[in-house]
PDB file of N, CA, C and O in Angstrom:
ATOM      1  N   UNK A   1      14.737 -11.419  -4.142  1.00  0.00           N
ATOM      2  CA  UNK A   1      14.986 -10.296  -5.010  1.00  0.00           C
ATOM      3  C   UNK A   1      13.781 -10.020  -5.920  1.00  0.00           C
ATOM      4  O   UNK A   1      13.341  -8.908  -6.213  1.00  0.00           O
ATOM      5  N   UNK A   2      13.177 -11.596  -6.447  1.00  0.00           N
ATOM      6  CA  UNK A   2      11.935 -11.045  -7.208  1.00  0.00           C
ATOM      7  C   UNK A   2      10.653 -10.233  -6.289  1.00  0.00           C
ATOM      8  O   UNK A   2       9.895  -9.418  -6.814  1.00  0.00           O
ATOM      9  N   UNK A   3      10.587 -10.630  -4.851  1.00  0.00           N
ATOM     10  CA  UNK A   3       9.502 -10.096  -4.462  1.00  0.00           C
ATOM     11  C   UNK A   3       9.514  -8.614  -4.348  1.00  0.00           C
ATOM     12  O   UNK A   3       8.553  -7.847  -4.296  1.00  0.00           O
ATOM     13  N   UNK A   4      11.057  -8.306  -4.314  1.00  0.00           N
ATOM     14  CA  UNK A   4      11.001  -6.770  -3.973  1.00  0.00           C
ATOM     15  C   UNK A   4      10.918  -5.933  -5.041  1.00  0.00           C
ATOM     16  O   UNK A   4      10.516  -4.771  -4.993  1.00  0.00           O
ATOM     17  N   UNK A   5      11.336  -6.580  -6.112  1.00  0.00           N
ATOM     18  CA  UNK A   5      11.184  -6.172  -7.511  1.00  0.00           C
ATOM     19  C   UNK A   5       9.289  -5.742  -8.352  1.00  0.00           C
ATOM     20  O   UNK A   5       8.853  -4.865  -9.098  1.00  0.00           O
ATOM     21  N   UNK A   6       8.615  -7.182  -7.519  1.00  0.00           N
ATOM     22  CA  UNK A   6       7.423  -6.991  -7.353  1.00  0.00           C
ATOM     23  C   UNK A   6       6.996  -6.150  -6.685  1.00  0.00           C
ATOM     24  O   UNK A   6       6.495  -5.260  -7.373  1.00  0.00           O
ATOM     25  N   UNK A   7       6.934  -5.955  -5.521  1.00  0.00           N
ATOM     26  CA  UNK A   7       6.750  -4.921  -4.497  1.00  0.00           C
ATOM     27  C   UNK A   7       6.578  -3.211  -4.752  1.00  0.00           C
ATOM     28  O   UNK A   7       5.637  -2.508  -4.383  1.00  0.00           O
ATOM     29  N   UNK A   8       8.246  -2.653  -5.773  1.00  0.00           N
ATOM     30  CA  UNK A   8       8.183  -1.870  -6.019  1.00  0.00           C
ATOM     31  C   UNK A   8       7.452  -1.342  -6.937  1.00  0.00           C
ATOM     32  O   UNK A   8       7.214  -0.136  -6.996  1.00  0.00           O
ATOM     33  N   UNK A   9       7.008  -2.245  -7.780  1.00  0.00           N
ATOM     34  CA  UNK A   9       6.048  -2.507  -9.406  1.00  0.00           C
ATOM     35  C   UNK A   9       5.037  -1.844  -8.581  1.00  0.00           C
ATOM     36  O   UNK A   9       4.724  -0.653  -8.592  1.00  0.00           O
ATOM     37  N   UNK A  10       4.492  -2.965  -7.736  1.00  0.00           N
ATOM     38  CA  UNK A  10       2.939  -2.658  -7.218  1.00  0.00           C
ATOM     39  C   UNK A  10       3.155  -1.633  -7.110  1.00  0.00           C
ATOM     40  O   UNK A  10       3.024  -1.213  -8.259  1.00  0.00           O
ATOM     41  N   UNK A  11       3.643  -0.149  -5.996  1.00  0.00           N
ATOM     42  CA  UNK A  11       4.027   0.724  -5.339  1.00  0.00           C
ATOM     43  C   UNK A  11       4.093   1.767  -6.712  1.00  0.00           C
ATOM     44  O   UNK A  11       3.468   2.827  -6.676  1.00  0.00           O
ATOM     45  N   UNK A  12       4.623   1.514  -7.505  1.00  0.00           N
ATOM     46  CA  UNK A  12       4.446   2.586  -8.750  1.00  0.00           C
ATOM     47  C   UNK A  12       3.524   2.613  -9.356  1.00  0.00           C
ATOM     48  O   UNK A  12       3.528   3.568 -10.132  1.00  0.00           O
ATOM     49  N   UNK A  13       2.174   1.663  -9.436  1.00  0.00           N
ATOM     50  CA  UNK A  13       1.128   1.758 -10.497  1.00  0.00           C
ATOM     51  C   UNK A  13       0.374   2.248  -9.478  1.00  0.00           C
ATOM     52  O   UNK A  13      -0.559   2.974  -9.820  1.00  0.00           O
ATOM     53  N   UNK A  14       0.550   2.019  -8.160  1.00  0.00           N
ATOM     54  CA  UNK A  14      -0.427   2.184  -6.928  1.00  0.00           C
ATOM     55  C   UNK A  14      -0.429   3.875  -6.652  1.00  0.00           C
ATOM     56  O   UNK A  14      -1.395   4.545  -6.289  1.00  0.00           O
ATOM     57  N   UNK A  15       0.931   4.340  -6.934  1.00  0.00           N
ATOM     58  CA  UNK A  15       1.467   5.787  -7.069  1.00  0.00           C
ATOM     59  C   UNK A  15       0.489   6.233  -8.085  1.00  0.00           C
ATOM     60  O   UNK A  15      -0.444   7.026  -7.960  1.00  0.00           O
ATOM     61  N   UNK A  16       1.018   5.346  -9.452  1.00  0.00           N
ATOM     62  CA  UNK A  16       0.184   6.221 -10.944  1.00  0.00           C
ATOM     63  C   UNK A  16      -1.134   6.004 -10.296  1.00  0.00           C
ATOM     64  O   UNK A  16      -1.445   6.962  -9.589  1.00  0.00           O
ATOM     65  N   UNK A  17      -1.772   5.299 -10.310  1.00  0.00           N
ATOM     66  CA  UNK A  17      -3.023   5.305 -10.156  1.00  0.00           C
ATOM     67  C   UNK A  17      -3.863   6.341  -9.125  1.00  0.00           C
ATOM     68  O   UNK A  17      -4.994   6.725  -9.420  1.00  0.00           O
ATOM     69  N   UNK A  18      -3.283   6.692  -8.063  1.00  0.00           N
ATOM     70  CA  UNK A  18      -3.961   7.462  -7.338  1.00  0.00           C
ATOM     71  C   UNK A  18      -3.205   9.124  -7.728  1.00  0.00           C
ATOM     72  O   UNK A  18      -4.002  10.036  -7.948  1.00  0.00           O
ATOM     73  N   UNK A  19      -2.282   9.312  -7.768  1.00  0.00           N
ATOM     74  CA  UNK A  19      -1.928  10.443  -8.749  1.00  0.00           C
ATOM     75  C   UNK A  19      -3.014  10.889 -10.067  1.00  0.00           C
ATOM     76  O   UNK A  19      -3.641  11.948 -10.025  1.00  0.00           O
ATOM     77  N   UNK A  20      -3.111  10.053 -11.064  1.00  0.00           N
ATOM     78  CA  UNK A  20      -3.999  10.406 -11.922  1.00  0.00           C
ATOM     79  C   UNK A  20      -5.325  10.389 -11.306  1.00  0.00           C
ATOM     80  O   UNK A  20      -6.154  11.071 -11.908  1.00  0.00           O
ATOM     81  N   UNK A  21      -5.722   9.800 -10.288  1.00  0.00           N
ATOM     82  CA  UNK A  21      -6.968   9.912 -10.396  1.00  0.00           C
ATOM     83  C   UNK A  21      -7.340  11.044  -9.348  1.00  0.00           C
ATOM     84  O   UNK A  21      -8.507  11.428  -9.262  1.00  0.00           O
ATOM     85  N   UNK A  22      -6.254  11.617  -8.488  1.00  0.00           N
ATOM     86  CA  UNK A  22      -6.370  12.857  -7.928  1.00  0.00           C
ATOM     87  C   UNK A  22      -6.618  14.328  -9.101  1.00  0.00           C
ATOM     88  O   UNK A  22      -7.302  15.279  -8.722  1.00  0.00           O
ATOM     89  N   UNK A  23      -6.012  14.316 -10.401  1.00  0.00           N
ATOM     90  CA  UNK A  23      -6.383  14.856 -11.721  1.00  0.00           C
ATOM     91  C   UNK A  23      -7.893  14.781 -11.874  1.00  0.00           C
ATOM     92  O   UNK A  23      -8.788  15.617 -11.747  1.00  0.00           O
ATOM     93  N   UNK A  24      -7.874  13.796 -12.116  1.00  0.00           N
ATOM     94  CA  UNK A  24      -9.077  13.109 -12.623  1.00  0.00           C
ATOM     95  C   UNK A  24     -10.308  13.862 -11.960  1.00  0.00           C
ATOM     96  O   UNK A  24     -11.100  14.581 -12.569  1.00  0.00           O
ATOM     97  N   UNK A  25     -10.326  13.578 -10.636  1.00  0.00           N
ATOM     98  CA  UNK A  25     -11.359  14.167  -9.954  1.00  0.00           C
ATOM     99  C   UNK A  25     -11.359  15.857  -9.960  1.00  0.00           C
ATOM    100  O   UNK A  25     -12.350  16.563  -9.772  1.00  0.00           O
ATOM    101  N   UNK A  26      -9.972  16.315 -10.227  1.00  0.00           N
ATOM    102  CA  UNK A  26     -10.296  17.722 -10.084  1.00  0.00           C
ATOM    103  C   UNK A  26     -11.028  17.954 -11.364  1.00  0.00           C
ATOM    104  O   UNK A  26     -12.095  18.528 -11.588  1.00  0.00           O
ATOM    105  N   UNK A  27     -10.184  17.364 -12.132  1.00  0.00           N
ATOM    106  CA  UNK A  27     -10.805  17.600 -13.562  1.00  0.00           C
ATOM    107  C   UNK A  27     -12.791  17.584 -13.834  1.00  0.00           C
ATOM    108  O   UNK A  27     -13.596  18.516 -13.823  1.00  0.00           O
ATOM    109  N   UNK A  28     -12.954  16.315 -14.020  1.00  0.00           N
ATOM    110  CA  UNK A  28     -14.045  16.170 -13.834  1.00  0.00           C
ATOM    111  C   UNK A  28     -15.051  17.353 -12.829  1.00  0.00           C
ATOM    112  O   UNK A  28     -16.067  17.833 -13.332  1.00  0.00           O
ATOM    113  N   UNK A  29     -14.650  17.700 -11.492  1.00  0.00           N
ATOM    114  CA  UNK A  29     -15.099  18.406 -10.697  1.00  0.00           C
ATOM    115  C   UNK A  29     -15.233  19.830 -11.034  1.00  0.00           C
ATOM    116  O   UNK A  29     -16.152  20.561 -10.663  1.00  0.00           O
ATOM    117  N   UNK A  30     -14.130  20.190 -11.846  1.00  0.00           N
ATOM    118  CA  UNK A  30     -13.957  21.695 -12.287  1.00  0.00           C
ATOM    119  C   UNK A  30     -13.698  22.606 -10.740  1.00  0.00           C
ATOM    120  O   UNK A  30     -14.136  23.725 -10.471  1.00  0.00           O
ATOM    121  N   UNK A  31     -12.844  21.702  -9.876  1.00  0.00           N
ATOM    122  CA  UNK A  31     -11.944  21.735  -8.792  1.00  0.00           C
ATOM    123  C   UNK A  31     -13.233  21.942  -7.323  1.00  0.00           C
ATOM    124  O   UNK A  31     -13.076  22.543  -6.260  1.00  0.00           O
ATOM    125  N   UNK A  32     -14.134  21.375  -7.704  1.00  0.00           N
ATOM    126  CA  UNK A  32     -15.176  21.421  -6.681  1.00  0.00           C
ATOM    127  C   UNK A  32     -14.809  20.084  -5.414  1.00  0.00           C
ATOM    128  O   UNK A  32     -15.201  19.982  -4.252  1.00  0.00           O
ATOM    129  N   UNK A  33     -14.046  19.332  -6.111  1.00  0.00           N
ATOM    130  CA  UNK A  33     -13.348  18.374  -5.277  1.00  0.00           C
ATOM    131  C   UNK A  33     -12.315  18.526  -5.387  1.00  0.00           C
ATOM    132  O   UNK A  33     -11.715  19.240  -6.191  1.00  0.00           O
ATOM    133  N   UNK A  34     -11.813  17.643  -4.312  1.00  0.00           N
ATOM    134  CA  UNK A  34     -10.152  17.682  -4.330  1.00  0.00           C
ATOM    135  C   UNK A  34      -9.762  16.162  -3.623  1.00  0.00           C
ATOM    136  O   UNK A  34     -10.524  15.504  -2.915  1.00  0.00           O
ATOM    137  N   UNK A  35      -8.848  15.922  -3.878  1.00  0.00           N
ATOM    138  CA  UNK A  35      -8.302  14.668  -3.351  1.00  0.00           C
ATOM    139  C   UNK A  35      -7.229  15.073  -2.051  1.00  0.00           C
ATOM    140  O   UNK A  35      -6.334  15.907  -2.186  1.00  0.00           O
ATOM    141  N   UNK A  36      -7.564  14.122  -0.438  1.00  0.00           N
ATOM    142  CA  UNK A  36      -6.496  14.654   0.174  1.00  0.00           C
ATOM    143  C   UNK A  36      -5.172  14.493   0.115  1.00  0.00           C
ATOM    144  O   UNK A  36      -4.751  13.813  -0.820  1.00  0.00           O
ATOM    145  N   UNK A  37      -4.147  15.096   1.131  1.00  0.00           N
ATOM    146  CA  UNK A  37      -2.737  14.952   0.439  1.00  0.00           C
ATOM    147  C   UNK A  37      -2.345  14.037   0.650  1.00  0.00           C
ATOM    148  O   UNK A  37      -2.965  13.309   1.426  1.00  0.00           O
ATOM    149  N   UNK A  38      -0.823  13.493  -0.067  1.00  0.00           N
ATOM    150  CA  UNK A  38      -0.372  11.635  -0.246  1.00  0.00           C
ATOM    151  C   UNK A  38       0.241  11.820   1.008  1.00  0.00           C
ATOM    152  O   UNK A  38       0.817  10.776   1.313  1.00  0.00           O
ATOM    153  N   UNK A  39       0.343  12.501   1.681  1.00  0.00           N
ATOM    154  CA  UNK A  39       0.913  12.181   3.335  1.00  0.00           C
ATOM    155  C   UNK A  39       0.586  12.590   4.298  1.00  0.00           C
ATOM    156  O   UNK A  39       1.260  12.521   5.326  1.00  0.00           O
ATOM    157  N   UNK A  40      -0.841  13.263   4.181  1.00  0.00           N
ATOM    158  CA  UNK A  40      -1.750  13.066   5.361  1.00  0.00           C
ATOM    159  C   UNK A  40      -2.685  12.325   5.845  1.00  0.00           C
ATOM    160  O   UNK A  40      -3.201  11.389   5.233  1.00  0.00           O
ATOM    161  N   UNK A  41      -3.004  12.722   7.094  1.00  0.00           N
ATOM    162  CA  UNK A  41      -4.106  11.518   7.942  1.00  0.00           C
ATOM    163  C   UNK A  41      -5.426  12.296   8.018  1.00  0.00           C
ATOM    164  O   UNK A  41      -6.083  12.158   9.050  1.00  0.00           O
ATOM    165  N   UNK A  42      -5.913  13.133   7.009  1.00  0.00           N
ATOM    166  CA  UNK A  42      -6.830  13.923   6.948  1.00  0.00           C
ATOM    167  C   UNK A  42      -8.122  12.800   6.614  1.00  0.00           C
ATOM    168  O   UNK A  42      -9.130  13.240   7.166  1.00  0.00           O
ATOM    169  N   UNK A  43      -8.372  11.695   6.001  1.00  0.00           N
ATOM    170  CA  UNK A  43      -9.540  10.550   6.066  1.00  0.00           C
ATOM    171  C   UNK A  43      -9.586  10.328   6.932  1.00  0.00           C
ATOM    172  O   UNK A  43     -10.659  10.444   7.523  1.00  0.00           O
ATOM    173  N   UNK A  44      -8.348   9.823   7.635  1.00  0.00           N
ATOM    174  CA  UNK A  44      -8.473   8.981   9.527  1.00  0.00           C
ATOM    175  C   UNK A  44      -8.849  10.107  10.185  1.00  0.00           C
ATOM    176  O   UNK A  44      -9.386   9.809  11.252  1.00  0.00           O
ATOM    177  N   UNK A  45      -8.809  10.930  10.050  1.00  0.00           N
ATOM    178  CA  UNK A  45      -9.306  11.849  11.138  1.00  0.00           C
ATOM    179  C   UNK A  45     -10.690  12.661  11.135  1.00  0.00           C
ATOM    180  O   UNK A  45     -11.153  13.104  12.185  1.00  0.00           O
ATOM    181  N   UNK A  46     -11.365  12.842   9.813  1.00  0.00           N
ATOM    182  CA  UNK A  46     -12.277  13.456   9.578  1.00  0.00           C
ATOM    183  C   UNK A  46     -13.484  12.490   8.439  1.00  0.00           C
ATOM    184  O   UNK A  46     -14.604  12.908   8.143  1.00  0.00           O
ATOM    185  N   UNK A  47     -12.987  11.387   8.041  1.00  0.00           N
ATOM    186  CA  UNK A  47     -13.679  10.505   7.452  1.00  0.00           C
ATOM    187  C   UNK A  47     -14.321   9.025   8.092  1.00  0.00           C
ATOM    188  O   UNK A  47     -13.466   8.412   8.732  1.00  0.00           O
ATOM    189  N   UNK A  48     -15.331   8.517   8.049  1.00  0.00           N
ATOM    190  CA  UNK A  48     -15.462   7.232   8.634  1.00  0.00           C
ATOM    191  C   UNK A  48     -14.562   5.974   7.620  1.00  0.00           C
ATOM    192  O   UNK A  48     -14.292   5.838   6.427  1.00  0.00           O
ATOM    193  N   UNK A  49     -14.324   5.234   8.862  1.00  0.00           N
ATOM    194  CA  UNK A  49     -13.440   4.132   8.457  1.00  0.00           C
ATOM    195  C   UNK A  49     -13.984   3.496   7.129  1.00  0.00           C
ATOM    196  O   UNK A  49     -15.181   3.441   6.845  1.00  0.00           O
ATOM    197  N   UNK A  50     -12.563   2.840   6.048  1.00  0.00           N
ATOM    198  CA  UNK A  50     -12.761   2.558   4.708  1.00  0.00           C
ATOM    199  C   UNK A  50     -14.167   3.590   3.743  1.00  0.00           C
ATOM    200  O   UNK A  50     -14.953   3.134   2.913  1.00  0.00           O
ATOM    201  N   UNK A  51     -14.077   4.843   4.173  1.00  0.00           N
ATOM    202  CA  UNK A  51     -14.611   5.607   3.355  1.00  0.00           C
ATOM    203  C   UNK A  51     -14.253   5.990   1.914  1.00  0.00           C
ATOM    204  O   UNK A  51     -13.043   5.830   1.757  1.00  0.00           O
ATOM    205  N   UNK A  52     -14.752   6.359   0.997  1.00  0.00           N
ATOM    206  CA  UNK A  52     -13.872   6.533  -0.548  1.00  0.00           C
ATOM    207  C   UNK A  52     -13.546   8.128  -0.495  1.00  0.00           C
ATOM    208  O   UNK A  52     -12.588   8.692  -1.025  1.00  0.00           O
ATOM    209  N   UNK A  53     -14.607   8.720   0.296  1.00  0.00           N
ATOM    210  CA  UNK A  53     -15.190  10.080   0.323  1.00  0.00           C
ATOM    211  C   UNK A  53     -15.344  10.858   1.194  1.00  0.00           C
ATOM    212  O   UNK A  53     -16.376  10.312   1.584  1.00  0.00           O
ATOM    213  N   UNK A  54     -15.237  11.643   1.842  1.00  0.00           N
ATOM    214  CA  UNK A  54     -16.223  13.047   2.803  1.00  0.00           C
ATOM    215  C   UNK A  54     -16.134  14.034   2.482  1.00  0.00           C
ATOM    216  O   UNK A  54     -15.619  14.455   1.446  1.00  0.00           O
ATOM    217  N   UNK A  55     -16.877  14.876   3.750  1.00  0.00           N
ATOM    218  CA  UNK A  55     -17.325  16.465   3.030  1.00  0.00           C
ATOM    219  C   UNK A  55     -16.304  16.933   4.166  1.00  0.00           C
ATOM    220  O   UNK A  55     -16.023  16.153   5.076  1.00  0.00           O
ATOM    221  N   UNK A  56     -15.898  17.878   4.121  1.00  0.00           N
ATOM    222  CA  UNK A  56     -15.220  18.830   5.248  1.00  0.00           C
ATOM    223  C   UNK A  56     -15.482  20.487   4.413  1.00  0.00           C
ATOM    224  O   UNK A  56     -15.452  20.919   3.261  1.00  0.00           O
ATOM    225  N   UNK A  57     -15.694  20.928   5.555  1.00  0.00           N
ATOM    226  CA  UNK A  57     -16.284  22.286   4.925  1.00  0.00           C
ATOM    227  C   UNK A  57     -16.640  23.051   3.960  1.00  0.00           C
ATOM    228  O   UNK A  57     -16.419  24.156   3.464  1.00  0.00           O
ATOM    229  N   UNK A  58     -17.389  21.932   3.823  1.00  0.00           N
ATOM    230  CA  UNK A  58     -19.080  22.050   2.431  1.00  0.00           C
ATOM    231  C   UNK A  58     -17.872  21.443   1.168  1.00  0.00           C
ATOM    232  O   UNK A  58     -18.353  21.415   0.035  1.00  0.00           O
ATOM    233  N   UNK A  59     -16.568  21.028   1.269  1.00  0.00           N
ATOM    234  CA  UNK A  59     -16.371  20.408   0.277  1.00  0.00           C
ATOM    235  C   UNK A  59     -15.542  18.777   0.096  1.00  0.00           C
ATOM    236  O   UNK A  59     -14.744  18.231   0.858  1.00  0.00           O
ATOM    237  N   UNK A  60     -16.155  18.275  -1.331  1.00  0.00           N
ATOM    238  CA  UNK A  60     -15.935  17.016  -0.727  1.00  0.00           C
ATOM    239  C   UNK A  60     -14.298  16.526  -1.461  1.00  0.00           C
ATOM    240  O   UNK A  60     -13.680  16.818  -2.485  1.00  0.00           O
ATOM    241  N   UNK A  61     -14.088  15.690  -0.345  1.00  0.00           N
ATOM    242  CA  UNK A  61     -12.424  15.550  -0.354  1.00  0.00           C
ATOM    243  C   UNK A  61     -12.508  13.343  -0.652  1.00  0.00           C
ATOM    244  O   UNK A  61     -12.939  12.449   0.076  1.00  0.00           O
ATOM    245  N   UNK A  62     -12.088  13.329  -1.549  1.00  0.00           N
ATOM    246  CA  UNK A  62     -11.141  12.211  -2.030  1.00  0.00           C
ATOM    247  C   UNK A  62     -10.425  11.787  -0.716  1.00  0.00           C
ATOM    248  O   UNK A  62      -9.857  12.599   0.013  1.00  0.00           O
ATOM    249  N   UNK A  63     -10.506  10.283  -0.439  1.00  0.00           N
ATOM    250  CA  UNK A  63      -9.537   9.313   0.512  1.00  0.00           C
ATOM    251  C   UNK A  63      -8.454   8.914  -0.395  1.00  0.00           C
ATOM    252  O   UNK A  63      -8.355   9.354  -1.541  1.00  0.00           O
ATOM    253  N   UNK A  64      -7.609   8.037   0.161  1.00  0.00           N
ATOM    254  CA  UNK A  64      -6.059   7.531  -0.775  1.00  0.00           C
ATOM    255  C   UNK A  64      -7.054   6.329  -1.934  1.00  0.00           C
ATOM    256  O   UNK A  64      -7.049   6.169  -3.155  1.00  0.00           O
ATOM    257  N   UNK A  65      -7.800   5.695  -0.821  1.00  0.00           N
ATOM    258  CA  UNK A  65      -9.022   4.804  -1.616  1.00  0.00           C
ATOM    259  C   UNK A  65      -9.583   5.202  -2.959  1.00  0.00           C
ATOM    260  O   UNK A  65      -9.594   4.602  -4.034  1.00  0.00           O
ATOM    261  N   UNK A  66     -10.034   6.354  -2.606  1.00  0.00           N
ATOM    262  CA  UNK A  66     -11.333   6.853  -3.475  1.00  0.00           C
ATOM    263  C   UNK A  66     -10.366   7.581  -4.743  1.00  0.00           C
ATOM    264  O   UNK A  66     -10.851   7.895  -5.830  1.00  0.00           O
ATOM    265  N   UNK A  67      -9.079   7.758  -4.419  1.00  0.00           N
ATOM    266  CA  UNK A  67      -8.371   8.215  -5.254  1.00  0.00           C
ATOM    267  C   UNK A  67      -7.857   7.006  -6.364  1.00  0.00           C
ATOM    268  O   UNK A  67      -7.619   7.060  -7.570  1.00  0.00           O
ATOM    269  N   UNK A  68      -7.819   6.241  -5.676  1.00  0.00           N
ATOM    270  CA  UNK A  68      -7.323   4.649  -6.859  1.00  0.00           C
ATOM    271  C   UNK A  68      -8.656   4.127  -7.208  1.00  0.00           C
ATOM    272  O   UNK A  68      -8.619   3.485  -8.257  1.00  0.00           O
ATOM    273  N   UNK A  69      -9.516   4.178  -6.807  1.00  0.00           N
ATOM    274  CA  UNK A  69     -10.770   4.143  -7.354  1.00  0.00           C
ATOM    275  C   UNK A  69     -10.811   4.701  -9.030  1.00  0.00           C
ATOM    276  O   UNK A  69     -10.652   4.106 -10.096  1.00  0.00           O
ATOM    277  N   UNK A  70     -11.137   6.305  -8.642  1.00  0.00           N
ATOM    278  CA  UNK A  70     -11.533   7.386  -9.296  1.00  0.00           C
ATOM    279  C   UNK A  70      -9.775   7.061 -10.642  1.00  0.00           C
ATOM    280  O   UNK A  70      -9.915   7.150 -11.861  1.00  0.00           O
ATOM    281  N   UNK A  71      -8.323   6.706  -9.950  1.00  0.00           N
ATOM    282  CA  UNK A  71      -7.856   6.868 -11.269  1.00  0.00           C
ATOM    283  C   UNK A  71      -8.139   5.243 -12.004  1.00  0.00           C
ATOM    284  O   UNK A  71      -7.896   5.190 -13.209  1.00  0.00           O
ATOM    285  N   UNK A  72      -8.500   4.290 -11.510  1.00  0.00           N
ATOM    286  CA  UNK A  72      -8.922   3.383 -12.222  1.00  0.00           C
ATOM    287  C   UNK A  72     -10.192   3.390 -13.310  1.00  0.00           C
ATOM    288  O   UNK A  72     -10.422   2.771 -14.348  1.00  0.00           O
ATOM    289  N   UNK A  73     -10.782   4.242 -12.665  1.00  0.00           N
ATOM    290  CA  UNK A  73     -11.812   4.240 -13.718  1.00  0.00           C
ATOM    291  C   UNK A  73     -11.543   5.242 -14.875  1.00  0.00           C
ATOM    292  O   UNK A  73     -12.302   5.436 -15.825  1.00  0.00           O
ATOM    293  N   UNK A  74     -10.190   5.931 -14.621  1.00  0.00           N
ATOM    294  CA  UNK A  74     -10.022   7.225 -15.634  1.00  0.00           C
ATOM    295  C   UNK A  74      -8.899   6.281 -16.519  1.00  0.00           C
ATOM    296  O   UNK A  74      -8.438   6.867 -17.499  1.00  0.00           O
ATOM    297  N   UNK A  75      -8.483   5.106 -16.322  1.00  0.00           N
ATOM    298  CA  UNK A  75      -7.441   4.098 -16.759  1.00  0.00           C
ATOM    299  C   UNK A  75      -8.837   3.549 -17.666  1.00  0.00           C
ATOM    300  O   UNK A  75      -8.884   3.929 -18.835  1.00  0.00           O
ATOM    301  N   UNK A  76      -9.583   2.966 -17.327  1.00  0.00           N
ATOM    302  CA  UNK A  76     -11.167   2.270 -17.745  1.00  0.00           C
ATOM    303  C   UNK A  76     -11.286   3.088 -19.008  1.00  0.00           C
ATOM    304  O   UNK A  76     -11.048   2.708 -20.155  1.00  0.00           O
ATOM    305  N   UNK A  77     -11.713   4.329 -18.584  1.00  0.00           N
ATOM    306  CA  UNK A  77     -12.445   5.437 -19.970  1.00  0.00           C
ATOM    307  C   UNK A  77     -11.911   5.502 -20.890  1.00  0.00           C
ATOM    308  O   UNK A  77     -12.413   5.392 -22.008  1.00  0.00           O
ATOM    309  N   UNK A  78     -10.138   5.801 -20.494  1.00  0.00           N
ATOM    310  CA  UNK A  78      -9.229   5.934 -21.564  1.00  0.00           C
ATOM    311  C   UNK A  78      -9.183   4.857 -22.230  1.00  0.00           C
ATOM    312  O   UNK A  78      -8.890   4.970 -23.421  1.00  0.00           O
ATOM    313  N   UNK A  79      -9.468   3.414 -21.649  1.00  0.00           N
ATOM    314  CA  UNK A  79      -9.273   2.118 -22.876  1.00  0.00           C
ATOM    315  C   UNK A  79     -10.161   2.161 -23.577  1.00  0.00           C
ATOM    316  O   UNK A  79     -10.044   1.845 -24.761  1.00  0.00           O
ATOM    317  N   UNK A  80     -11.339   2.578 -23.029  1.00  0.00           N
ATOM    318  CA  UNK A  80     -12.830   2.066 -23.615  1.00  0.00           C
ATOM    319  C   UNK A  80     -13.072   3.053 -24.908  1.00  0.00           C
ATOM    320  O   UNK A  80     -13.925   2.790 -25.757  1.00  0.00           O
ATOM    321  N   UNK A  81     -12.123   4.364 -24.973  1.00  0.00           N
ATOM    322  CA  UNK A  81     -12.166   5.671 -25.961  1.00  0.00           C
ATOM    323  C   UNK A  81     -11.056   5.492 -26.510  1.00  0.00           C
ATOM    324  O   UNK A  81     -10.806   6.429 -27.268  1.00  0.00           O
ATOM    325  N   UNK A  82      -9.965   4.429 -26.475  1.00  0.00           N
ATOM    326  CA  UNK A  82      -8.951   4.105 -27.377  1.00  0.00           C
ATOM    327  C   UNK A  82      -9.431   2.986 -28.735  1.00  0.00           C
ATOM    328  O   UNK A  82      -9.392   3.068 -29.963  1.00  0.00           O
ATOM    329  N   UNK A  83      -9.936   1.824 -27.625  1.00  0.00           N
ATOM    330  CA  UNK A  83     -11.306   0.926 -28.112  1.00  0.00           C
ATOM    331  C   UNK A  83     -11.966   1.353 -29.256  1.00  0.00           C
ATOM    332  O   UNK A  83     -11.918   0.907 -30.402  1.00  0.00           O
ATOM    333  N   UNK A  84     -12.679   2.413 -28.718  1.00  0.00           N
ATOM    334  CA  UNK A  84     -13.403   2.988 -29.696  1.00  0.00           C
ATOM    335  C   UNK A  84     -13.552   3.762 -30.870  1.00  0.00           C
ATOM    336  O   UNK A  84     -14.465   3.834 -31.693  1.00  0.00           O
ATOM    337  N   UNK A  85     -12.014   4.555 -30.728  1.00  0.00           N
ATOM    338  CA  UNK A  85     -10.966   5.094 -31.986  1.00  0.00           C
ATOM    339  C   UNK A  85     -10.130   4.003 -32.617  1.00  0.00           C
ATOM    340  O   UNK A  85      -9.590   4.296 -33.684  1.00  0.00           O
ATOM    341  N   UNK A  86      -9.966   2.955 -32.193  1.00  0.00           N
ATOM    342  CA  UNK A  86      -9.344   2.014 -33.159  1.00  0.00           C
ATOM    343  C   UNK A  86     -10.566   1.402 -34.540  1.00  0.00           C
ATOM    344  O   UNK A  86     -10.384   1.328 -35.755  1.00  0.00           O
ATOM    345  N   UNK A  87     -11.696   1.076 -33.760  1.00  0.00           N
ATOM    346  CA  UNK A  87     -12.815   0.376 -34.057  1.00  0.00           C
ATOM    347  C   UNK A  87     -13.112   1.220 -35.221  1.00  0.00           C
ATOM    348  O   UNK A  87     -13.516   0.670 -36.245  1.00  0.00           O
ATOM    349  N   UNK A  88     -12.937   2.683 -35.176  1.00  0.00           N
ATOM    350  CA  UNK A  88     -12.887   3.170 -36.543  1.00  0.00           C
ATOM    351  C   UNK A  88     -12.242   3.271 -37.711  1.00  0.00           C
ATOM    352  O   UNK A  88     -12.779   3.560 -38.780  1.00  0.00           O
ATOM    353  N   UNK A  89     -10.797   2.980 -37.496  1.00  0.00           N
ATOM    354  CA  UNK A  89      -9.960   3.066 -38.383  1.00  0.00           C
ATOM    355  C   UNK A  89     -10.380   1.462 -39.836  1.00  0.00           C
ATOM    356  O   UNK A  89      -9.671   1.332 -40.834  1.00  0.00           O
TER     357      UNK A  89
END
């Protein structure tokens, strides 16, 4: 019971994480990227294997990878600029 309990944990931060960081990248991009969709095979088919990234017609598209990547590091910024607003008070 605990593993599945675990399981689902992982599966929701694994969710948040590539969710926000599909944001993230548009954001940052000012929608020049995009992340592909959570239930297609658009990397396997048009990306090389364990890629983060490719281009498909002149624009570049986010893997499920490159998406937990990209929201980890937007998890990163936000501590490091919380960090840094506390440090003032």
């Amino acid at each position: 019971m605990l593993e599945l309990l675990a399981a689902l944990a992982w599966g929701a931060m694994e969710l948040a994480l590539v969710l926000s960081g599909k944001l993230f990248v548009q954001c940052v991009s000012l929608g020049r990227w995009r992340g592909e969709s959570l239930s297609g095979a658009e990397g396997r088919m048009h990306g090389p294997a364990g890629a983060l990234s490719f281009s498909r017609d002149g624009q570049r598209v986010f893997t499920w990878s490159g998406m937990q990547l990209a929201g980890l590091a937007f998890y990163v910024l936000l501590g490091l600029a919380a960090a840094g607003v506390a440090s003032l008070a």
